[in-house]
C-alpha positions, 0 to 999 in steps of 0.5 A: 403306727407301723409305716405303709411300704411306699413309706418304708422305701421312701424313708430308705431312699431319704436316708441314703441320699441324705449322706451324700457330701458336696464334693467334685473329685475322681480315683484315676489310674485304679484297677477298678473291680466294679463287681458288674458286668464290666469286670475288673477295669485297668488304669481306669477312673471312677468320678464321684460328684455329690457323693454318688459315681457318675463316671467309671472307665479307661476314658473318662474326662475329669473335669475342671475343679475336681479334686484328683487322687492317683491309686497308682495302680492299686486295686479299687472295690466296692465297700465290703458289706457285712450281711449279718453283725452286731455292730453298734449294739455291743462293744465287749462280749465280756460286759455284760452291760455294753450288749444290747443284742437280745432281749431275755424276757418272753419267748417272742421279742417281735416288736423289738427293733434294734435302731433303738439301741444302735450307738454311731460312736461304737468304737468298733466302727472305725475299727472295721471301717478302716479295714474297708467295711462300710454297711453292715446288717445290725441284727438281735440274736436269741439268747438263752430264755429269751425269745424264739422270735428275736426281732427286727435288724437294721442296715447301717452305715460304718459312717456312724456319727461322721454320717451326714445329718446323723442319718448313719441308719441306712434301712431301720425294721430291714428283717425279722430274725428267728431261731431254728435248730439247735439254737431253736430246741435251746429255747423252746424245749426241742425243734417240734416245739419251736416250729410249732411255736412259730406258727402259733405266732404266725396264726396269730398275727395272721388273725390279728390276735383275733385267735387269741387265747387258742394257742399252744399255751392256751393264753395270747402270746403277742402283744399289739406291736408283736403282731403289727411287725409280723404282719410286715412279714407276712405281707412280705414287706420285710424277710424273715432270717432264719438261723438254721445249720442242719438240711432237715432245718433248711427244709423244714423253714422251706415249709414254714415259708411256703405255708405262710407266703414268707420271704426267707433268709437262711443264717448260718445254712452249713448243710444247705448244699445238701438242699441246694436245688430246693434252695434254687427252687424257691429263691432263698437266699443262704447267709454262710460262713466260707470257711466252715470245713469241721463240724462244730455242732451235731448240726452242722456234721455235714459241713463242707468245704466245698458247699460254695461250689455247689450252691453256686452251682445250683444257682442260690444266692449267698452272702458271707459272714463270719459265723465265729464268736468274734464276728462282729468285733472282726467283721473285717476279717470278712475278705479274708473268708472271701480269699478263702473261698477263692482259694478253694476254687471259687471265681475271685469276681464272684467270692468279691461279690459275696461280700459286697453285691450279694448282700447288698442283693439279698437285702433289697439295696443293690440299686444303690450299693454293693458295685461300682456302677454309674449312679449308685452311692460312692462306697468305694475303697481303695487297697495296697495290693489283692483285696483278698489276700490277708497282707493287704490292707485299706489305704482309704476309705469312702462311704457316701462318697466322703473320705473316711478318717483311717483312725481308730482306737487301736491306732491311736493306741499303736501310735502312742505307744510306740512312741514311748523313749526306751528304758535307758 
């Protein structure tokens, strides 16, 4: 039974305040960037009690009892929010049996979901963890013939197994993901055929599978749950992220929303700001990598430096990731794509926020997370020096407002290793 939406927000609600720790303590004397409209604050203090923020400013009192770390200083942000990852579905790109991103079977996976497979001991947590991630959209990927419609990602929490009651899955069926472009022609045998393909299966969860049997194929293409999750698209329950690079892509998903009424996420978006203002227009948000400046690919000829500066211009909402091979395994290089995009010119408030805030915005969960503002949960971490430099690093981490272990594989490995006796 596929969940009613008050049900769905319920859930959502539930599983984030699920997290939150008993515990009374303040970050005092930080150089609090809250992300929000009050700007980047000095020698200021933010108090969590249970988890959440309750106080933030120069002035506020610390009460009795609560536990006092002085930050010296040091800047203190909001978790970095990664807005498009496989974190917890693979380890190795190389092994084959540690990667459960995609499904190789039929040409739609729409009832996948990828909560299924998530695993809270993924050693790439705490690798990111430590590095100031704390929230990451997991979502499947379309591989070679397998399916145009990949299915469903989940929002979680780099809390993993350390997250309270186990609830470390923060918002379970988040979106939908589909292929367009060249990845879409891979699949489907060229770019008509893929559009076509998803309207097909759009018309059919439209009717319900009534339809069914008049498709492109001449045979029905969804199965029952297949048809139940895009109807969740089509109601606008959930959005549907596109992967699309080239402007001609961009604005023919623009179509494919507005003739079914769905709520678009474009990945990847290399050309968008060739269709910024149509972007504006509608409301899609574009999920991008910054640092992006070569062509890579016949779509993504027209990649610029400067698209930031134009979609922001443009006001469209966007949120980095890392389009590399690696992006999951380095999600915690996000900051510094970040630094990047400031350094070409971009507000440093605003590139902070695009690792934080906006993803948090573009996903429905900015009343919770993504700012350090009075209420929301307590995803904070603290650094030695500028969040967006690549010298810097995380000295503490809280997600939930519970302090995270600074340790991963990798540092027990550098520890033991340099601990070893010389050779005499």
């Amino acid at each position: 039974m596929i969940p009613r939406p008050i049900q769905i927000v319920a859930l959502t609600t539930a599983l984030l305040a699920g997290n939150a720790r008993a515990e009374l303590f303040a970050i005092r004397n930080a150089e609090v960037h809250t992300v929000a409209g009050a700007g980047t604050l000095k020698a200021a203090t933010v108090l969590v009690r249970d988890g959440r923020i309750e106080a933030v400013g120069a002035e506020v009192a610390i009460p009795d009892g609560a536990r006092q770390i002085d930050a010296a200083g040091r800047p203190l942000t909001p978790g970095i929010f990664v807005a498009r990852s496989a974190l917890g579905l693979k380890e190795i790109d190389g092994v084959e049996e540690t990667n459960d991103v995609a499904s190789a079977q039929k040409r739609y996976s729409a009832a996948l979901d990828v909560s299924d497979a998530l695993n809270p001991r993924s050693v790439l947590l705490p690798v990111n963890r430590i590095a100031g991630v704390t929230r990451a959209v997991t979502a499947p990927d379309s591989t070679k013939g397998g399916s145009l419609i990949a299915g469903q990602g989940a929002i979680i929490s780099l809390a993993g197994a350390r997250a309270a009651d186990g609830r470390w899955i923060v918002k379970p069926q988040a979106a939908m993901f589909a292929a367009l472009g060249e990845q879409g022609r891979e699949l489907a045998g060229s770019r008509p055929a893929a559009l076509a393909a998803l309207r097909e299966a759009f018309e059919e969860a439209r009717s319900g599978g009534a339809r069914m049997g008049s498709g492109l194929s001449g045979e029905a293409q969804l199965s029952p749950l297949d048809i139940a999750a895009l109807q969740r698209v089509l109601k606008r329950e959930m959005p549907l992220v596109l992967n699309a690079e080239r402007a001609s892509d961009i604005k023919a998903a623009l179509k494919l929303a507005d003739d079914y009424g769905l709520q678009l996420i474009i990945s990847g978006g290399a050309e968008a700001h060739l269709v910024a203002s149509e972007l504006a227009r509608r409301s899609v948000p574009v999920l991008l990598d910054p640092s992006r400046n070569l062509p890579a690919h016949f779509e993504t000829l027209h990649v610029d430096r400067d698209a930031v500066a134009v979609l922001s211009r443009a006001g469209v909402r966007f949120a980095f990731i890392d389009a590399s091979e690696f992006g999951s395994h380095n999600a915690r290089n996000l900051r510094q794509l970040a630094g990047i995009a400031a350094g070409h010119g971009m507000d440093r408030d605003a590139a902070l926020a695009a690792i934080t805030l906006s993803p948090a915005q573009i996903f429905g969960l900015s009343s919770e997370l993504g700012s350090i503002e009075v209420g929301k949960l307590a995803d904070l971490v603290l650094w030695d020096g500028d969040p967006l430099e690549a010298t810097s690093a995380a000295t503490a981490v809280w997600i939930d407002g519970e302090s995270m272990p600074m340790v991963s594989r990798q540092t027990l490995l550098r520890d033991r290793y340099l601990k070893r006796p010389l050779p005499r």
